[in-house]
N, C-alpha and C positions, 0 to 999 in steps of 0.2 A: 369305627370307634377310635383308634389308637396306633400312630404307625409313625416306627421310626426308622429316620434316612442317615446310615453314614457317608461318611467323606471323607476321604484325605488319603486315603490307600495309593499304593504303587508299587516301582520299582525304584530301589536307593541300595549304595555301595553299603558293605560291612565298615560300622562307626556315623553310619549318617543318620540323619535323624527325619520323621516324620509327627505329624502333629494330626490324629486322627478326631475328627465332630461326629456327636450323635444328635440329634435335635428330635424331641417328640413332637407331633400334632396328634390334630383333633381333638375331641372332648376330652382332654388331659381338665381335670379338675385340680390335682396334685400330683407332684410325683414323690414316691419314698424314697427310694433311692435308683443310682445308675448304674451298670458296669459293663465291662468288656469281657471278652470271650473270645476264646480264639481256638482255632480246631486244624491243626497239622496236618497235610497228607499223609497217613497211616495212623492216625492220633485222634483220641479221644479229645472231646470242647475241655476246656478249661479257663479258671476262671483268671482272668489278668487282673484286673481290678476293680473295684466300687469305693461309692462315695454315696452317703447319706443326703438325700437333700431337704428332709422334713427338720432335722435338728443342727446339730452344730456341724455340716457336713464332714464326720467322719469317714477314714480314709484305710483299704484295706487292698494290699498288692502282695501278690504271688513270689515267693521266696526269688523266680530266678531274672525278676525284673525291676526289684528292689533296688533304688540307686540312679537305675537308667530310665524309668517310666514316670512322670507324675500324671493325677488323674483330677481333674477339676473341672468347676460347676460355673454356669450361669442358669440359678432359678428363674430368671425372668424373661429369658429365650428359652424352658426347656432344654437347653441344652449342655454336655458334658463333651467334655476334651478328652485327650490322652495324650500328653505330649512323650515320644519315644524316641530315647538320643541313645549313642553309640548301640545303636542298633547290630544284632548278630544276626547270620544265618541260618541259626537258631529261631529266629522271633519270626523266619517266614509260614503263613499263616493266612485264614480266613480270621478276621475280624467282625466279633458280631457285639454289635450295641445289644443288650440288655437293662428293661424298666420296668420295676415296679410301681405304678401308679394306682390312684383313683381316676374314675371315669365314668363321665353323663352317659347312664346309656337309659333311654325311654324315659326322662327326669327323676331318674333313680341313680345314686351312687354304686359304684362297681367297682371291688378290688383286681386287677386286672394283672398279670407278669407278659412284656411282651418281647420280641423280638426282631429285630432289625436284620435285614438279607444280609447282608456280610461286605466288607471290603478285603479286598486282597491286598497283601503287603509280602513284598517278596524284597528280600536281601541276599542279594549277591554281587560278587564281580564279574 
């Protein structure tokens, strides 16, 4: 049906910065909107950020990466960013791409929310 791949994950100094891709395929018909997630060692997922991509891509980021994370779209790749500067060791984490889409499935449309396996991004010295 619907599966999305990140990229850009690693290992970077505290203040460096990474620039994380989510990209959908398959029967993606639309997508509504995009967002990130991220799930700590000892820590509940939480939501980093989304962005609308049916209307005027509106834009919505978690109080403690407000400043340091922007989150942006290419609708015509499927695909959303997460550009992440002056990175802490706080922000290390599993990131996982999340999509809300429409989707072909049996030539019938399907409201679908999915999930992406995760990248790791670890910040240390």
């Amino acid at each position: 049906q619907v599966q999305l791949l990140e990229s850009g994950g690693g290992l970077v100094q505290p203040g460096g910065s990474l620039r994380l891709s989510c990209t959908a395929s398959g029967t993606v018909a639309s997508i509504n909107a995009m967002g990130w997630y991220r799930q700590a060692p000892g820590k509940q997922r939480e939501l980093v950020a989304r962005i609308e991509f049916t209307r005027g891509g509106s834009t919505e980021y978690a109080d403690s990466v407000k400043g340091r994370f922007t989150i942006s779209r290419d609708n015509a790749k499927n695909t959303m960013y997460l550009q992440m500067n002056s990175l802490k060791p706080e922000d290390t984490a599993v990131y996982y791409c999340n999509a809300a889409v429409v989707a072909v499935v049996a030539s019938a449309y399907k409201y679908l929310e999915v999930w992406g396996q995760g990248t790791l991004v670890t910040v240390s010295s």
